[in-house]
TORPANU-209250 format. One record per residue (C-alpha): residue number from 1; x, y, z. Coordinates in steps of 0.1 Angstrom, whole numbers, plus 5000, padded with zeros to 4 digits. Example, Ala and Ser with C-alpha at 12.3 -4.5 7.8 and 13.67 -1.06 7.14 Angstrom:
    n  east  north    up
    1  5123   4955  5078
    2  5137   4989  5071
END
This chain:
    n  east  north    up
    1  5719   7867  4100
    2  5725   7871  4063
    3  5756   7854  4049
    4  5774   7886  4036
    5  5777   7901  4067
    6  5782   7869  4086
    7  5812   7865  4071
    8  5831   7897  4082
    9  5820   7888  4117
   10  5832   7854  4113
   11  5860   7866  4096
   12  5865   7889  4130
   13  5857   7861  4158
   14  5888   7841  4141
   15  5911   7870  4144
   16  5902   7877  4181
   17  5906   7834  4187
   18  5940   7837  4173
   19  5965   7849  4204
   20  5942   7824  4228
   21  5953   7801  4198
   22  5985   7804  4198
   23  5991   7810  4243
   24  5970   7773  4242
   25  6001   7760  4218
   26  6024   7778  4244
   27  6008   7761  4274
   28  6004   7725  4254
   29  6046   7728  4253
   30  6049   7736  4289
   31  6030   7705  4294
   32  6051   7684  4274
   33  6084   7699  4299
   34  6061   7694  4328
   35  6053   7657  4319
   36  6087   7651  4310
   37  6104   7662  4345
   38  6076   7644  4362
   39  6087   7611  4340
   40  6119   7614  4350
   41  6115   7623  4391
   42  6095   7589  4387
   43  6119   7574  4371
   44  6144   7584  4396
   45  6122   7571  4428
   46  6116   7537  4413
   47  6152   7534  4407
   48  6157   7542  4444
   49  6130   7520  4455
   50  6143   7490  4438
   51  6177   7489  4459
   52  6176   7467  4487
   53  6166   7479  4520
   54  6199   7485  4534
   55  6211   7506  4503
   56  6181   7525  4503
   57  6186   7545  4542
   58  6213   7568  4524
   59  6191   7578  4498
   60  6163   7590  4522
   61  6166   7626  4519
   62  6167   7622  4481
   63  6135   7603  4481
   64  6119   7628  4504
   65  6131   7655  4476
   66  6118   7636  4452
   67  6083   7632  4464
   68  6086   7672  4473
   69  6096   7679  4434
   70  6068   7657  4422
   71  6043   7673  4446
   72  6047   7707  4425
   73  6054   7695  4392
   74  6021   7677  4398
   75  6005   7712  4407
   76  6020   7729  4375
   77  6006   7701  4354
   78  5967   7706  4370
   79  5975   7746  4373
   80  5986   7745  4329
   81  5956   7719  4321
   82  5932   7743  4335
   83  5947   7774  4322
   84  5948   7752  4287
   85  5908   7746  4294
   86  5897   7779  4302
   87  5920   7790  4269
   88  5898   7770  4253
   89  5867   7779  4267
   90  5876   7815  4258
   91  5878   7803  4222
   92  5844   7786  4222
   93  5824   7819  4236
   94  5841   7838  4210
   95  5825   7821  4182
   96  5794   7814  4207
   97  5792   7849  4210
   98  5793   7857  4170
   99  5767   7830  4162
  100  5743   7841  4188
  101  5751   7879  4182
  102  5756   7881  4224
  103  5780   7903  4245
  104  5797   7882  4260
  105  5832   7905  4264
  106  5832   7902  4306
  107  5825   7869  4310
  108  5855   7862  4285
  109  5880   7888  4297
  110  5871   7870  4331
  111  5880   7839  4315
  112  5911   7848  4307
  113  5922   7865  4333
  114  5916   7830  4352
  115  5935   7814  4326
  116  5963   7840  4331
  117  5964   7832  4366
  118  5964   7795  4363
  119  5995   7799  4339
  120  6012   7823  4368
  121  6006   7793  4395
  122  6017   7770  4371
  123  6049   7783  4368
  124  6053   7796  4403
  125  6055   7759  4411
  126  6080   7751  4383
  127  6102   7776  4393
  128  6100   7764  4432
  129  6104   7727  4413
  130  6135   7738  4392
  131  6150   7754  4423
  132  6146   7722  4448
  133  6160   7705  4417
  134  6193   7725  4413
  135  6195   7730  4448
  136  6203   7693  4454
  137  6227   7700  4426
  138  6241   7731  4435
  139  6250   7711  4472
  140  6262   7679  4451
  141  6284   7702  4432
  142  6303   7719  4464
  143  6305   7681  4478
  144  6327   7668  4448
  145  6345   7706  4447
  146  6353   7702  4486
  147  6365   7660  4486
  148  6388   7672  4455
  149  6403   7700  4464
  150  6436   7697  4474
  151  6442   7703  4513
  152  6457   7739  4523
  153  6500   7742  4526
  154  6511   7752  4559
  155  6503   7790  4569
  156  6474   7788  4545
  157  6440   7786  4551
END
């Protein structure tokens, strides 16, 4: 390939690479959130695993919650790592493609789609994550609300 016109192509592969560019910087900030929430549900169980054995009983459903949270923020983690490693694969057969002047158009649009997919499962089990999370929250919540609220005057419910 002469360089004059290798250049527009060139030129044209890094244009395309850009918005897989820039959804890979997306997905790399999920991760950090992920990794984060995971860091502190660990946190959380240790905490809970250090009391002694007759403080811990009470806290049995929360550890069980715990492991249940970590269980799909550990799926959103491997479900963002591959979408970010198909992103990246995308990227590479773009400029593979350029340099050895191949079609490779389905096999990247398949890529993606993949990649698309893996971001969708990814935060299907965030979302299922977040809601276990404020659920316990949400029921902590009403607990305090109901234990100081003041009790009902006669001929009132």
């Amino acid at each position: 390939m002469e360089l004059t016109s290798a250049i527009p192509t060139l030129a044209h592969a890094i244009q395309q690479s850009v918005a897989p560019v820039f959804l890979l910087t997306g997905v790399g900030s999920l991760l950090g959130v992920l990794v984060n929430r995971l860091g502190r549900i660990v946190d959380r169980y240790r905490q809970l695993r250090s009391l002694p054995a007759e403080q811990i009983t009470p806290h049995r459903a929360e550890m069980a919650l715990l492991q249940r949270r970590s269980r799909l923020i550990h799926f959103a983690i491997r479900y963002s790592t591959l979408c970010a490693l198909l992103i990246c694969v995308v990227i590479s057969l773009l400029f593979i493609g350029v340099e050895l002047g191949s079609e490779l158009s389905p096999l990247i649009a398949a890529l993606f789609v993949c990649g698309m997919l893996s971001l969708i499962a990814s935060l299907v089990c965030f979302l299922k994550e977040i809601s276990l999370a404020t659920w316990r929250l949400e029921a902590a919540f009403d607990a305090d609300l109901r234990q100081d609220a003041p009790p009902p005057r006669d001929g009132q419910s």
